[in-house]
Structures are given as C-alpha cells and as structure tokens.
C-alpha positions as CSV (number, residue, x, y, z in Angstrom):
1,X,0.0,0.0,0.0
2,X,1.3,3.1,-1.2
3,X,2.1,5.6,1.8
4,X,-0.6,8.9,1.8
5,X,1.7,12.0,1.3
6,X,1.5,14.6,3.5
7,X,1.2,18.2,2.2
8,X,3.5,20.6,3.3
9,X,3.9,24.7,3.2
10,X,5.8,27.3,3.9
11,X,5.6,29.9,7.2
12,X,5.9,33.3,5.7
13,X,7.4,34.0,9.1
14,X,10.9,31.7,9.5
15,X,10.6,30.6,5.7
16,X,10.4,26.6,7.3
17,X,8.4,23.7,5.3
18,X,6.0,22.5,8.2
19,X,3.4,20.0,7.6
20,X,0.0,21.6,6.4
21,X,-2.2,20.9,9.5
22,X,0.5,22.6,12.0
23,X,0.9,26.3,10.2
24,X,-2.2,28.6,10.3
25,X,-4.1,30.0,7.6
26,X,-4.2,34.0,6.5
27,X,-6.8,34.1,3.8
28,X,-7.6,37.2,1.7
29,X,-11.8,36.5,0.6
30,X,-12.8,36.5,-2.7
31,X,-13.9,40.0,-3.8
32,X,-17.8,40.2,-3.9
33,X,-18.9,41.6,-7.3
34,X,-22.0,42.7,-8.7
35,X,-23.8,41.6,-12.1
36,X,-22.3,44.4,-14.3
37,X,-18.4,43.4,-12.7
38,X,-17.6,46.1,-10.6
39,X,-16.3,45.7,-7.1
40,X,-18.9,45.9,-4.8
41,X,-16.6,45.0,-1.5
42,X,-13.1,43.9,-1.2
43,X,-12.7,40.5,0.4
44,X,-11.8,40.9,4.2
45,X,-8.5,39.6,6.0
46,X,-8.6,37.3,8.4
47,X,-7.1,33.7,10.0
48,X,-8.2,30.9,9.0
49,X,-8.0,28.0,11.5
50,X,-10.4,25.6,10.0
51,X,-8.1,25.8,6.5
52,X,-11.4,24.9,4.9
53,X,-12.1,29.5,4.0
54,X,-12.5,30.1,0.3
55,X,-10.0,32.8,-1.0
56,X,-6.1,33.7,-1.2
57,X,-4.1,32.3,1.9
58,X,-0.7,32.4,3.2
59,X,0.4,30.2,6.2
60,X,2.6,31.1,9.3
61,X,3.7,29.1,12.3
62,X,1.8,29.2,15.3
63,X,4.2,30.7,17.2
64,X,3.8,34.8,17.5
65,X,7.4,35.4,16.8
66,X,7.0,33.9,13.4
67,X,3.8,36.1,13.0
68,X,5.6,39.5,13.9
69,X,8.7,38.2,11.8
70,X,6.0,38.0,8.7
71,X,3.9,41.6,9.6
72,X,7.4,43.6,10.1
73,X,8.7,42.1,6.6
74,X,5.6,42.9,5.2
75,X,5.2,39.1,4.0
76,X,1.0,39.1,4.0
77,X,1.0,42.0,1.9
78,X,3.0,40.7,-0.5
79,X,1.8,37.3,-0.6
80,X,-1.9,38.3,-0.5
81,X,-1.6,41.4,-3.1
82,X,-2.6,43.8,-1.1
83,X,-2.4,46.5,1.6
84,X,-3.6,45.4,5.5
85,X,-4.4,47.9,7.6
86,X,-2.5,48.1,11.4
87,X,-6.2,47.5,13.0
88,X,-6.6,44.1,10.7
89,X,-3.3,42.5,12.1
90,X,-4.1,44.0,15.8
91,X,-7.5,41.6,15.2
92,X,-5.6,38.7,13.9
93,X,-2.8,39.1,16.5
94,X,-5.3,38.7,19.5
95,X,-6.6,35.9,17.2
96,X,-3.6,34.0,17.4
97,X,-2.8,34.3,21.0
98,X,-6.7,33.2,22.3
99,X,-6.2,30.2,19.6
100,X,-2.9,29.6,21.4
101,X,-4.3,29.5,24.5
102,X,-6.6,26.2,24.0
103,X,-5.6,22.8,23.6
104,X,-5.6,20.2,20.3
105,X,-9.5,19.7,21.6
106,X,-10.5,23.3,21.2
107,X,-10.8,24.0,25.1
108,X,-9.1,26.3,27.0
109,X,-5.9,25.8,29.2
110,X,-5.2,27.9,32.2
111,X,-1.8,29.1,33.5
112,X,-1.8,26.9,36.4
C-alpha cells in the first residue's frame, strides 16, 4: 500500500516547510462583485483555523514570533496582493494568541 503523502507549506514567518495541518491560515476572501463586474466590497483579512475558508491564503507558524517576523517584513501584503491595515493585524494578533491558548480539543488551558 502506497504511503498517503502529507502536504506541506511554507511559514511566511521563519521561511520553514511545516506540515500543512501545523501552520495557520491568512486568507484574503474572494472579492464580492455585482452583475455588471464592478467591485462591490473587497474581500476581508482574516485567520483561517479551519483551512477549509475560500479565497487567497498564506500560512505562518503558530508561534507569535513567526507572525511578527511576517507583519514587520511585510510578507502578508505581499503574498496576498494587497495592503492590510494596522487595526486588521491588531485583530488577527489577538486571534492568534486566544487560539494559542486552547488545547488540540479546542478548550481552553489555564496558566496553572
């Protein structure tokens, strides 16, 4: 039996090849358009923990030194084609650190 291959990517932030289901997703949405074409809201910027979002995503270790690493180098911008405002990584950074603050089961773990 042939062995399943495991997909791998790259953290934006350190530049490692991690296994897929241990980086988190930053997905830019699809723009929503109306019948005629035009843009009638840009897609919105967020993480993606399920890895299941539609859109444009770049992946970064879930470790906040890789995500500061990626925001200072401007990394998200440039893999995801476009500007992020300061407020959008303020709301992704407090993301990060509630998700890393819960176990592989979803709950939360205390400091104790």
């Amino acid at each position: 039996m042939k062995k399943k291959k495991i997909p791998l990517r790259k953290c934006t932030g350190c530049g490692e090849m991690k296994e897929k289901r241990e980086l988190i997703r930053v997905v830019k949405a699809p723009d929503v358009k109306s019948d005629d074409g035009s843009v009638i809201s840009d897609g919105g910027i967020s993480l993606d923990l399920t890895g299941k979002k539609p859109g444009r995503g770049a992946y970064v270790c879930k470790n906040p030194e890789c995500f500061e690493k990626a925001r200072k180098a401007r990394r998200f911008e440039r893999s995801l084609s476009c500007k992020i405002p300061e407020e959008v990584y303020e709301q992704m950074q407090n993301e990060l650190k509630a998700f890393g603050n819960t176990d592989e089961n979803g709950k939360g773990v205390s400091d104790e």
